[in-house]
N, C-alpha and C positions, 0 to 999 in steps of 0.2 A: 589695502584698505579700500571698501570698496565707495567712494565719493568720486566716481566718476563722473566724464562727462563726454557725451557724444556728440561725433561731428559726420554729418554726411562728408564723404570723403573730398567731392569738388569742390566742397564749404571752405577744405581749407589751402583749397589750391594745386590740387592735383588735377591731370588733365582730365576731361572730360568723359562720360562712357563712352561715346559716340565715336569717339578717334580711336577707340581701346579694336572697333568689331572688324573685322575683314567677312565675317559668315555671309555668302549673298543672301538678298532676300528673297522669297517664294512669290504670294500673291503681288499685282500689282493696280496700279490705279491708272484709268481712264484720263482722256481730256477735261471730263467736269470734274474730277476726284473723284467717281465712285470704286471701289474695291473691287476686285475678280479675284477670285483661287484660282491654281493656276489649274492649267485640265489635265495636268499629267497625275494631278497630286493626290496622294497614295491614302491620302482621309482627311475629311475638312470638317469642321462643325464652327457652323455662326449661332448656334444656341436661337434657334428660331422654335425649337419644339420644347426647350428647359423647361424646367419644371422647378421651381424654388425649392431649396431643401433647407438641413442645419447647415448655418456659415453660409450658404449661397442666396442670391436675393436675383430671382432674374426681372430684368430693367427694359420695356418696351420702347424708349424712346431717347434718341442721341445714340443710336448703334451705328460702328463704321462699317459693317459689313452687314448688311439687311436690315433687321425693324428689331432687333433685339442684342441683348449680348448678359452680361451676369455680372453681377458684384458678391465679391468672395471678403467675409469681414469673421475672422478669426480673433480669438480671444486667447490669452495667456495658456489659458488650460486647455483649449479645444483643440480638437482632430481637424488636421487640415482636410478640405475635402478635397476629391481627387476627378479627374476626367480620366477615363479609358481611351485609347490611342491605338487606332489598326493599324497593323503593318502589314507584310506579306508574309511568305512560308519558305523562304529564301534566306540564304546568309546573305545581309545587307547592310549596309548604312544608311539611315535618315535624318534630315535636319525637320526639327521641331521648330513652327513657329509660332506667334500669335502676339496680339498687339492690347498694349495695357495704358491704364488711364492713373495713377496714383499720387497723391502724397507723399504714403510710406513705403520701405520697403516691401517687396517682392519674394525672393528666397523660391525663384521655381525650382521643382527638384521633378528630371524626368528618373524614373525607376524600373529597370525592366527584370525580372523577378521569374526564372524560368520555373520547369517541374522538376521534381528528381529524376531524373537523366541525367548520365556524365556530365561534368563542366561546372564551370562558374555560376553559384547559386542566383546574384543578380548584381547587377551593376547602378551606374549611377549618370548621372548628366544635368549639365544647367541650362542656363540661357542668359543672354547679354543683350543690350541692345547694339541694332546693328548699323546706327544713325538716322534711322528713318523713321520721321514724326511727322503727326497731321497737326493743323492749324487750331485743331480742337484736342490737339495733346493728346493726342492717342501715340504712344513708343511701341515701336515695332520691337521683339526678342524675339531672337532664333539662336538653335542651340549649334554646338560645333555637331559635326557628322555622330552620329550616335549608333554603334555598331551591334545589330542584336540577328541571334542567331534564331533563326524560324522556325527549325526543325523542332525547336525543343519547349514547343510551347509557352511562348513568349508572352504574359501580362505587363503591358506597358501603361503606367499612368503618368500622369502629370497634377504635380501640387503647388499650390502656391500657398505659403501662410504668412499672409496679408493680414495686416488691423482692417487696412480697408484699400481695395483694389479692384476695379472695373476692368473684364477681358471678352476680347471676342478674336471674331478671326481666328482660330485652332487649326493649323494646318500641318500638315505630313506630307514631304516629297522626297523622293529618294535622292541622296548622294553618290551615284556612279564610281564605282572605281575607292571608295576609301573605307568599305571594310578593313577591319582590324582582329583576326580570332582574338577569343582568351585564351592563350598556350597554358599548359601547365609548368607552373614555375615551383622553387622551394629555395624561401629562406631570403634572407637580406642578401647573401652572396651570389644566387643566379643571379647569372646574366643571358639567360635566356628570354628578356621582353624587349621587344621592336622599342624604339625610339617613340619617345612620347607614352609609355607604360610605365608601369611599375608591380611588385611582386606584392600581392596581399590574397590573402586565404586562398594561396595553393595555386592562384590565377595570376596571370598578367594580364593587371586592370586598365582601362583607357585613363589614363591622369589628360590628357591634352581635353576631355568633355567634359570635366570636374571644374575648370578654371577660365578664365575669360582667356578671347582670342588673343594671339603673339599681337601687340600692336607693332605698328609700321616702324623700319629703323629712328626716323625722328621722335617719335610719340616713346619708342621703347627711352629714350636717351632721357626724354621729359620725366617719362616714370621714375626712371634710377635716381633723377637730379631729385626732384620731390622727395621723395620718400626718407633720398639721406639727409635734404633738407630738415626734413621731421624730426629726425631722430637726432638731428643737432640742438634744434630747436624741443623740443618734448620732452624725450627719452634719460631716464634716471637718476642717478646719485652720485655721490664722490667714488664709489668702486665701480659700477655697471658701467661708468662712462670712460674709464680706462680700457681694459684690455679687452670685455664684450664686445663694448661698441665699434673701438676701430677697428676689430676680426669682422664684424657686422656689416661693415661699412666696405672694408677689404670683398665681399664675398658679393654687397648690392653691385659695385664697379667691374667684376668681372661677370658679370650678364649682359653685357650690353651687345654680344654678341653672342647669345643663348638661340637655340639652332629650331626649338617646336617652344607652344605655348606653357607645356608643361616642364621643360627647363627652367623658363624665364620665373613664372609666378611659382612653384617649388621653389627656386631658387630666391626668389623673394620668402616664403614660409621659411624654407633656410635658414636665412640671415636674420631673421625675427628669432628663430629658438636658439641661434647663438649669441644674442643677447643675455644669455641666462639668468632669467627674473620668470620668477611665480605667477608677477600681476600680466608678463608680456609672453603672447600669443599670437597666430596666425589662425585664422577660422575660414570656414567653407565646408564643403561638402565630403571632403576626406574625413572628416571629424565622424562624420555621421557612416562612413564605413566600415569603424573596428568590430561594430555589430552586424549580427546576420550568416555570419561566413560560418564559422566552424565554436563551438561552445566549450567553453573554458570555466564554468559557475565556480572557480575556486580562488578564495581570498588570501594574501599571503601575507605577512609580517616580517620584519626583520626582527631574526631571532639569536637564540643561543643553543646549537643542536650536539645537546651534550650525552647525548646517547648514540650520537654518529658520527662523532670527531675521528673513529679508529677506521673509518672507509673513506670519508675524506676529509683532512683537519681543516679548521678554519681560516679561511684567506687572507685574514692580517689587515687587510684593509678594508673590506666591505664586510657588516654581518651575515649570517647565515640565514635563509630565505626558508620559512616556515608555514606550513598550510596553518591558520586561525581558523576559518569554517567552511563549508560549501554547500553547494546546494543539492537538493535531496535527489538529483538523477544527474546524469551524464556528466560525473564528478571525474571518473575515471579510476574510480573506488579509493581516492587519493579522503583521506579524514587527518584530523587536528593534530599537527603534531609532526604528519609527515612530510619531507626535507623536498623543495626544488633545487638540487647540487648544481646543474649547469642548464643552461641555452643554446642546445649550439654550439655547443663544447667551452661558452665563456662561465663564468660566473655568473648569475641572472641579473649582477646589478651593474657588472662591468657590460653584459650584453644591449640594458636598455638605456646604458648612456650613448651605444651606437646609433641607436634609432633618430639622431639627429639627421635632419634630413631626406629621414623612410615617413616620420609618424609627425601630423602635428602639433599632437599634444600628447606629452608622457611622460610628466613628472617635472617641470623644470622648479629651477628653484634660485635663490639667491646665495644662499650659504652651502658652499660645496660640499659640505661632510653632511647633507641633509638629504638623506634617501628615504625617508616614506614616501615619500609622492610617486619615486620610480616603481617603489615595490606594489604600490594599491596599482599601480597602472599594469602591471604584468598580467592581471586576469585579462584586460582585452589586447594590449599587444604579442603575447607569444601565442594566442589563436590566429590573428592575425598575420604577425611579421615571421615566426619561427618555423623551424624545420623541424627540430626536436629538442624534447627534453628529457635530461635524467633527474630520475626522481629518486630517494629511499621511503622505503614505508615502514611502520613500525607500529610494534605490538604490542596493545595497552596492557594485556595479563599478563605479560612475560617483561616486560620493561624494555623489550630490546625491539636493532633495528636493523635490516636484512642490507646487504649490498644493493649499489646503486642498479638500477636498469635504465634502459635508453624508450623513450615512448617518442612513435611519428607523430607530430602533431597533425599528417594527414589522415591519422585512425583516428581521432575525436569526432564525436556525433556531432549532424549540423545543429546549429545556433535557432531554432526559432520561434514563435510567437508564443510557445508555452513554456519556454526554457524560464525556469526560476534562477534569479540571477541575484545574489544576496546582495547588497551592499557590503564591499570591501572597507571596512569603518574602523580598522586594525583593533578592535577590543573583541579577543578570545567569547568573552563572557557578560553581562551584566548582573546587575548586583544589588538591584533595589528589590525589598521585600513584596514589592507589588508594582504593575504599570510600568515595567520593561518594555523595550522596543522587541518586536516580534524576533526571536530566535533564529528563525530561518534565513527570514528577507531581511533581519539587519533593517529595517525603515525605520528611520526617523525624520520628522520633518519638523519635530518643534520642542518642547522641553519637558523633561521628563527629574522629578523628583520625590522624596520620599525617605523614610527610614531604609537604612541597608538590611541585606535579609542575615548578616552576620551580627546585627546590634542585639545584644542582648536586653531583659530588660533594665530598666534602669539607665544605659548606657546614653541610650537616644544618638546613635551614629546616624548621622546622616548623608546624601548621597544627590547627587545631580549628573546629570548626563545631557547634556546636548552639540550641538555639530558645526555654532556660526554664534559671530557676536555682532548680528544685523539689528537694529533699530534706528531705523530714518522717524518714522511717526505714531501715532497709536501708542495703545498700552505698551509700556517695558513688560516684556516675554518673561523675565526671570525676578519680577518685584515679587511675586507670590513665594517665590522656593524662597528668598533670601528673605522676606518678609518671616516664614517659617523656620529659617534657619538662626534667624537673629534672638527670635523666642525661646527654642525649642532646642535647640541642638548644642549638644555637647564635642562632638568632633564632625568632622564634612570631609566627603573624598567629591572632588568634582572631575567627573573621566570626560575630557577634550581630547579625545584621542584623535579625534576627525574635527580639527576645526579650518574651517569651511573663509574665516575673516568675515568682513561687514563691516562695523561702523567704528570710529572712535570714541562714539556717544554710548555703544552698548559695550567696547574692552573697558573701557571706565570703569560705569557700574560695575562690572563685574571681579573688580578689583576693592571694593566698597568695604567687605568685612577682611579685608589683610592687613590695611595700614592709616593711620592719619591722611588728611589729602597734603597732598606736594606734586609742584609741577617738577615733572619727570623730564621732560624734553617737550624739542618743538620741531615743526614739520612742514615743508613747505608747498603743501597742497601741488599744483600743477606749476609748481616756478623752478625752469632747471638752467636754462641758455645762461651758459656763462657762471653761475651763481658756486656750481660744482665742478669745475674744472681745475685742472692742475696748475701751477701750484696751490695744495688744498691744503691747511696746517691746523692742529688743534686753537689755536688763536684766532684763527676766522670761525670756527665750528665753535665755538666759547661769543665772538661776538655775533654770530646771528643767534645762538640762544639768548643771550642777555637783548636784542632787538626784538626779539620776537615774543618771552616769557609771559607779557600781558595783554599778550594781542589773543584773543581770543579763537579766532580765525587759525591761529599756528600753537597755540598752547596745549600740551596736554596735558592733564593735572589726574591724578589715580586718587585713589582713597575717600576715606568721607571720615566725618567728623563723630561719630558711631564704629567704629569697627569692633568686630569680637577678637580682640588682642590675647582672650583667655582660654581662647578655642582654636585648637590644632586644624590644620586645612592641609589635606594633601589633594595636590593638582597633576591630575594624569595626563601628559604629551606622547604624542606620537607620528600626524602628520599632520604639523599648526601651521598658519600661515598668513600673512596681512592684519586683521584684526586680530586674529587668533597666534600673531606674535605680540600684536601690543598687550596682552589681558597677563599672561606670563611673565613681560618686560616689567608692569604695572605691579608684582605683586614678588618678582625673584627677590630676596635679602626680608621680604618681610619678619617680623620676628615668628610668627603664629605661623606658615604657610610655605611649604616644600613643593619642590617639582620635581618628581619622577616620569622617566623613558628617556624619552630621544630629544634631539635638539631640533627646534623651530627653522622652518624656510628661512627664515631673514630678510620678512618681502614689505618693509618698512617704508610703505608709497602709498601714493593710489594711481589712478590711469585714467589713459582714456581709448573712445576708439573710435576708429577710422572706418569706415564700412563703405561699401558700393550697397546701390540698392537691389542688388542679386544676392551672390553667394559666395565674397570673398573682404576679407576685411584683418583689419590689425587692430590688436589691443597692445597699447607701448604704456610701460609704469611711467610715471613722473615722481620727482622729489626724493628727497630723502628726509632724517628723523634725525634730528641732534641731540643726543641726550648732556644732560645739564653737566659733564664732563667735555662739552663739544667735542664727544667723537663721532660718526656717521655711524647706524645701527644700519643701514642698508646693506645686506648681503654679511648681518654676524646677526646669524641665528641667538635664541636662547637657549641658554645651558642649563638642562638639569640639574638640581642639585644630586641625585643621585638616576646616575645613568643608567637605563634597565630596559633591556628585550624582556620578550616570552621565552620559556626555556622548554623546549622540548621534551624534559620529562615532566614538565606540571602542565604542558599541551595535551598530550596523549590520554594525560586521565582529567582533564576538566576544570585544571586549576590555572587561574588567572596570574601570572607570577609579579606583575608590576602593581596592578590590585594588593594585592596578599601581603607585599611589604608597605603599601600605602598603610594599610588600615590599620596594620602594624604600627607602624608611627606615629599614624592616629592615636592609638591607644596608649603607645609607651613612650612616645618622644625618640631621642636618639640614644639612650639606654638600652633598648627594647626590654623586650616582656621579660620577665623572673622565667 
C-alpha cells in the first residue's frame, strides 16, 4: 500500500556518507582554499564556457573552481542531461570526480556505452562522497576506479537527475594499476568473473562501481548494527518477521567480514530480497542494468499448455510458462501460445526463484504460491541472467506443438533504443468495444472503460481495465466508469490483471458497487516494534481490531451505501498486489462479484525508504492488516473464486481463456449458458 514515507538514510541514524568513501580525492586546495585540477588529469571541465540548456542553468557567481559552474534541475518526466567525459584509447581505469552543492538527492550515473565490436555493450558506475567538503557546502564525489576499454570506442557520459543540484569541478584521472576486463561469462553458474564482478548479459560486469566504497572494519560493523537495527524496529508483520527476517538478519551478521565492496553492499541487497515481501526492495544502479544488454520483447504468463503436456508434462508445482504477446521484431519468432519449458535446464519459475542474490528486483512477493510477479520478470532477467532456454512453438492451423529446442541466449539480437518492448501486463487480449490500450506496446497509464466488444445489443456488458488503485488527491480516476456503470450497466468484467497497488482510499472506492459498507479490517500503518512478535494468537489479532475499528487512521471499511447487488461483476487477477490485494480482499464473498485467475501477493502494508543521496537505498514494508477475524492477511494472498491460467489452445488462436469464462458468468451465473 503505497502511503509511504521517506527518510534520508543518516535522518535515521545510520552512519554518515563520509565514513562510507575510501576513493582518494583528485583536485586539491591551496593555502587560501582555492581549487587546482590536478596536471596529470586525463579531463577537467569547470563549465566556464557552458552554455544553459534544458535541465541545466549555468550560474556565474559562488563557483568553487573559477567564475562559473551549472545547476542541473530535473523534473519527474524529464531527461537527465548529460556531460561528455574524455578518456584515452587505452585499456584503463579512471576515477570520476566532481564537487556538488544540494538539498536533494543526486543519483550520478557514469555510463560508458561502447560500438559494435566484440565485448560488453556498456557498463555502469556511481559516485559517493569521499568526505571532503568546503565551508560553502560544496561535497566532493568520486567514483570507484571505473574500468573502460579504449579500443572500442568508448562514449562516456555522466548524469545526475537532480530536482535541484549545483556542480562543478568535472574531473578525470587515471587509476594505475586497477583495470578490470569484461570476460566473457554464461549464466548464474560461471564462475568465471574476478572478485568484485558479477555475470550479466554474457559479461562480467564491475558490481564493486555500482555500489558505495567497503567502509573501514569499524564503520562496516556500525552498518550491519544499523540496519538490523531497522529491520527490528521498521520491518513487517506477524509472518515476515518470523522466518524472513531472522534468515535476513542471519545473512546482515555474516558480512562483517565481506572481502570487496561489492560483497558487502550485495550482500546487503541480499538480505533485503530474503525478506520476501513485495513492498521490500534494495534499489541502485543494478536495477537500471537488466536493460540494454541483449533483447528479450516477449511477455510470458502462467499458463496451462495443454497441447504440449506429451513432450513435457506439467511440473506439479509450478504452472506452465506461456508466451501472451511480443513485440513486432527480435521476438525470436516465439508468438502467443508458444511454451518457455526450461532456464537453464530448471523450470522457468524454479530458475527465477534462484535469482536471489544475482537480481535486485524479480518478482518477490509475500504469499509463496504467488508467481506472477516472477513470470512478468523473466522478459528482462533470462536476457540478462540466463545461458539458455528451451522453448516449444506451436501451430495455430494445425492445433499442434513441435518438440522442445534449446536457444543460446547469446544468439538474441542486442537490446536498443528502438527495440519495442511491450508491457508484460499478463492480459492475452483486450475486450472493450472501443479505447483499448494499444495492442502492441500493452501501455497503459490510466483508466480505460466502455461497453465490451462481446455485449450484444440490449445486454449493455460492461468492461474496465486498469493497472493501480492510486488516489492520494484530485479527481477519483474511476468516478466516471463507475458513475456509468451504476446507470447503465447490466453485467461488468473488470481485468486487474496488472495491479500495480496505491492507496487504501482508491481499493475502497473500488469496491463501492459489490457490497454494503463494513469495516473489513484494520492496519497498522508504520507500527511494527514489538506489536508483531511472537507470541502472536488470534486474541490479540481480535483485540487490536476491536482497538483500532473506529479509528480512522487504521480502519478500513469497503462498500457503500449504493451497490449494484443486481449486477453480476466478474474480477480478473493475475499479478495483484498492495492495494491491488486490498480492492479483491474488499469484494471476495460479495454476493454480486467473482474472482477469477491467480492468487494475489499478499503484500498487506505499506513501507518506507531509506536512501543515501547517490545510488543505493532500501525500501522495508511495515505493518500488517487484521482482518475482523483477527487473523494477519500479511503474506495470505487472495483466493480466486475460480482459479484460471491462459490455456494454450485458446492462446494460439486469440482467445482470452480467463476473459471467456468471466463473461460467461456474467451472463449466466454459476449455471452457465443453456
Amino acid at each position: 500500500m503505497d502511503s509511504r514515507r521517506k527518510f534520508p538514510w543518516w535522518a535515521v541514524g545510520a552512519v554518515a556518507l563520509s565514513s562510507l568513501s575510501t576513493t582518494a580525492s583528485a583536485g586539491s586546495f591551496n593555502a587560501q582554499g582555492i581549487f587546482s585540477f590536478e596536471n596529470d588529469a586525463v579531463f577537467t571541465e569547470g563549465f566556464e564556457d557552458a552554455v544553459s540548456g534544458p535541465n541545466v542553468q549555468v550560474v556565474d557567481n559562488g563557483a568553487l573552481e573559477g567564475d562559473a559552474y551549472v545547476r542541473i534541475q530535473v523534473g519527474e518526466e524529464d531527461e537527465p542531461p548529460s556531460f561528455l567525459l574524455n578518456v584515452g584509447p587505452e585499456e584503463a581505469a579512471y576515477v570520476v570526480s566532481a564537487f556538488v552543492r544540494s538539498n536533494t538527492s543526486w543519483y550520478p550515473t557514469i555510463k560508458v556505452t561502447y560500438d559494435d565490436s566484440p565485448g560488453v555493450s556498456f557498463t555502469l558506475a556511481t559516485m559517493y562522497p569521499t568526505g571532503r567538503m568546503t565551508s560553502d557546502e560544496w561535497v566532493e564525489l568520486a567514483s570507484p576506479p571505473v574500468s573502460i576499454d579504449g579500443h572500442r570506442g568508448p562514449v562516456v557520459e555522466l548524469t545526475m537527475s537532480s530536482s535541484d543540484v549545483d556542480v562543478d569541478a568535472l574531473e578525470v584521472v587515471l587509476a594505475p594499476g586497477a583495470y578490470v576486463p569484461n570476460a566473457p561469462c554464461s549464466g548464474l553458474s560461471d564462475n568465471t568473473c574476478a572478485e568484485g564482478q558479477f555475470c550479466m548479459h554474457g559479461f562480467c560486469q564491475d558490481g564493486v562501481a555500482l555500489v558505495p566504497p567497503l567502509p573501514s572494519q569499524p564503520s562496516r560493523e556500525l552498518v550491519i548494527d544499523v540496519l538490523s537495527r531497522k529491520l527490528n524496529v521498521f520491518f513487517g508483520g506477524v509472518a515476515s518477521r518470523q522466518a524472513p527476517m531472522q534468515q535476513a538478519l542471519s545473512t546482515l551478521d555474516g558480512l562483517r567480514q565481506a572481502p570487496d565492496a561489492w560483497a558487502f553492499w550485495n550482500g546487503i541487497a541480499r538480505a533485503v530480497s530474503e525478506l520476501s515481501d513485495a513492498h521490500t526492495r534494495p534499489f541502485g544502479l543494478l536495477d537500471y542494468m537488466a536493460r540494454g544488454g541483449r533483447a528479450f520483447p516477449v511477455c510470458l504468463v502462467e499458463g496451462d499448455a495443454d497441447l504440449s503436456h506429451q513432450y513435457v508434462p506439467a511440473d506439479g508445482t509450478f504452472s506452465d510458462v506461456l508466451v501472451s504477446h511480443v513485440g513486432p521484431e527480435k521476438n525470436l519468432g516465439l508468438k502467443p501460445g508458444d511454451r518457455i519449458v526450461a532456464v537453464d535446464g530448471q523450470h522457468p519459475i524454479a530458475w527465477a526463484k534462484d535469482l536471489l542474490g544475482h537480481s535486485w528486483r524479480f518478482g518477490l512477493v509475500n504469499d509463496p504460491a504467488s508467481f506472477g510477479a516472477l513470470v512478468e520478470f523473466l522478459s528482462t532477467t533470462i536476457p540478462a541472467f540466463a545461458a539458455t532456454i528451451d522453448v516449444i512453438r506451436c501451430d495455430a492451423s494445425a492445433g499442434t506443438c513441435s518438440a522442445p529446442e534449446t536457444i543460446e541466449v547469446a544468439t538474441f539480437e542486442p537490446d536498443t533504443e528502438d527495440t519495442v518492448r511491450p508491457k508484460c501486463d499478463h492480459r492475452p487480449a483486450y475486450h472493450l468495444a472501443q479505447g483499448n490500450p494499444d495492442s502492441v506496446t500493452h501501455e497503459l497509464e490510466d483508466v480505460r472503460f466502455g461497453l465490451l466488444e462481446d455485449s450484444a445489443p440490449g445486454e449493455d456488458l460492461y468492461g474496465m481495465i486498469w493497472n493501480d488503485t492510486s488516489w492520494f488527491e484530485g479527481p477519483n480516476p474511476w468516478e466516471p466508469a463507475y458513475t456509468a456503470f451504476r446507470s447503465d450497466a447490466k453485467g461488468l468484467v473488470l481485468d486487474h490483471r496488472t495491479g500495480n497497488g496505491g492507496s487504501a482510499a482508491g481499493a475502497a472506492y473500488l469496491t463501492e458497487l459489490s457490497r454494503q459498507p463494513e469495516t473489513l479490517s484494520v492496519w497498522s500503518l508504520n507500527t511494527t516494534l514489538g506489536l508483531f512478535d511472537q507470541p502472536f494468537s488470534q486474541t490479540d489479532g481480535l483485540a487490536l481490531f476491536d482497538l483500532w475499528k473506529s479509528d480512522p487512521e487504521h480502519a478500513w471499511a469497503a462498500g457503500s451505501s449504493s451497490p449494484r447487488e443486481d449486477m453480476r461483476i466478474a474480477v480478473l487477477l493475475a499479478r495483484d498486489g498492495s492495494g491491488s490485494d486490498f480492492f479483491p480482499f474488499g469484494v471476495k464473498g460479495s454476493s454480486n462479484t467473482r474472482l477469477f485467475g491467480r492468487k494475489t501477493m499478499g503484500a498487506f502494508s505499506t513501507f518506507l525508504v531509506f536512501e543515501t543521496a547517490t545510488m543505493f537505498g532500501l525500501r522495508l514494508a511495515s505493518g500488517d492488516f487484521m482482518n475482523a477475524l483477527g487473523t494477519p492477511q500479511l503474506g495470505l494472498g487472495v483466493d480466486p473464486d475460480e482459479v484460471m491460467v491462459p490455456k494454450q489452445s485458446d492462446l494460439i488462436v486469440g482467445r482470452d481463456t480467463v476473459y471467456e469464462r468471466a463473461l460467461e458468468w456474467v451472463r449466466c451465473g454459476d449455471g452457465g449458458c443453456p
